[in-house]
C-alpha positions in Angstrom: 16.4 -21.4 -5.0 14.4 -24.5 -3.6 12.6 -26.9 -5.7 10.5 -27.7 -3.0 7.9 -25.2 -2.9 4.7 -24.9 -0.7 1.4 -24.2 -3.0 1.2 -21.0 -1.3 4.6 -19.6 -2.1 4.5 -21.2 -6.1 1.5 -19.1 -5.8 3.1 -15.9 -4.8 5.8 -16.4 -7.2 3.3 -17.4 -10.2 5.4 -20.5 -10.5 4.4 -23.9 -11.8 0.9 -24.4 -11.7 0.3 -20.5 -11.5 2.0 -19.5 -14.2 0.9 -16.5 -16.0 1.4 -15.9 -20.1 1.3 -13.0 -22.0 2.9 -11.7 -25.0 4.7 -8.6 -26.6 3.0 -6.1 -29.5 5.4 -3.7 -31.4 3.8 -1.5 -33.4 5.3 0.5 -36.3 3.0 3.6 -36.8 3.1 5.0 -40.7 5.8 8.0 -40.8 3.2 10.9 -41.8 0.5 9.7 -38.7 -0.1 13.3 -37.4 0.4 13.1 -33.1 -3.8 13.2 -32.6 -4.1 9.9 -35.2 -1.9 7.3 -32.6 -3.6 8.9 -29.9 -6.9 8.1 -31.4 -5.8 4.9 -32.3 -4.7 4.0 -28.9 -8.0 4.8 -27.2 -9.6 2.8 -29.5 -6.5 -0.2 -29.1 -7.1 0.1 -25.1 -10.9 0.2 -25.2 -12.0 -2.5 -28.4 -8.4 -5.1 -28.0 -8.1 -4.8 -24.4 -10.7 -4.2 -22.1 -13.1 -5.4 -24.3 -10.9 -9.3 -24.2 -10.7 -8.8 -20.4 -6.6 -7.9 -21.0 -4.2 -5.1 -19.5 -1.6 -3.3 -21.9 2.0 -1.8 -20.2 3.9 -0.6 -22.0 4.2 2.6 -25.1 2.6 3.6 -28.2 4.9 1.6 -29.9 5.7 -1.6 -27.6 4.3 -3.1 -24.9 3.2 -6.2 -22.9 -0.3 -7.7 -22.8 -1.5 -9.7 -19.9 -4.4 -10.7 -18.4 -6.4 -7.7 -16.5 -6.9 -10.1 -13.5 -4.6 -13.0 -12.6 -4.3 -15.9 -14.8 -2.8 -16.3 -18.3 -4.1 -14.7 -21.6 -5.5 -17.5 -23.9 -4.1 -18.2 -27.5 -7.5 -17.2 -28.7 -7.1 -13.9 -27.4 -4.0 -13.5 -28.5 -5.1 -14.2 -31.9 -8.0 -11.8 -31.7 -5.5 -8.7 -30.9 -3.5 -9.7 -33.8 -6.0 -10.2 -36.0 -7.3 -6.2 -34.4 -4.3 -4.8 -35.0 -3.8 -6.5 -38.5 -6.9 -4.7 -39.8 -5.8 -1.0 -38.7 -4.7 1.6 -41.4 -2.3 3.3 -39.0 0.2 0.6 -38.7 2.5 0.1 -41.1 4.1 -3.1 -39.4 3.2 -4.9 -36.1 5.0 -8.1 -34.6 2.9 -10.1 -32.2 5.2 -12.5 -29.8 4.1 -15.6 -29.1 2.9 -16.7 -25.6 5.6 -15.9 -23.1 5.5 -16.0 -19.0 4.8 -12.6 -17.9 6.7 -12.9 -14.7 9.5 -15.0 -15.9 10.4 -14.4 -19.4 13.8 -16.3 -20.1 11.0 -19.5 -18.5 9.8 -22.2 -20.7 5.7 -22.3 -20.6 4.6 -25.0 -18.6 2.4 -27.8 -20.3 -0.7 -28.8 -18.6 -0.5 -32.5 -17.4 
């Protein structure tokens, strides 16, 4: 594929300067959580982590990918405030928070701002 990119097609492809980061939540739910407890739990993940940080969740009740809701990247502090959510629930037994990743491109290194 070119190198030589117009702004508006690095654009399309969320390339370069339009990269967009996210990361990856698995979530290991205690064994005896009754069916009505993780759906609970994930209203209250999807209302009071995500929509309440501005961020979209894809994914199941046990993994999934976090991005922004809107285009753009999600911010390390954000990350850290899902984790640190997540870290004070009773229903999880184990979670794993990846670090910043690009959404679109996963196997791409993150681009540092110049």
């Amino acid at each position: 594929m070119a190198t030589n990119r117009s702004r508006r097609l690095r654009k399309k492809l969320c390339v370069d300067e339009f990269q967009e980061l996210g990361f990856e939540l698995n979530l290991n739910f205690k064994d005896d959580l009754a069916e009505e407890a993780i759906d609970a739990f994930l209203e209250q993940f999807l209302r009071d982590a995500m929509t309440a940080n501005g961020l979209g969740y894809v994914g199941g009740d046990d993994y999934g990918l976090v991005c922004l809701a809107k285009r753009g990247s999600v911010s390390e502090e954000q990350r850290a405030q899902v984790e640190a959510w997540l870290k004070g629930r009773d229903e999880l037994v184990d979670i794993t928070v990846s670090p910043l990743m690009d959404v679109w491109y996963p196997d791409s290194a993150i681009n540092t701002p110049a």
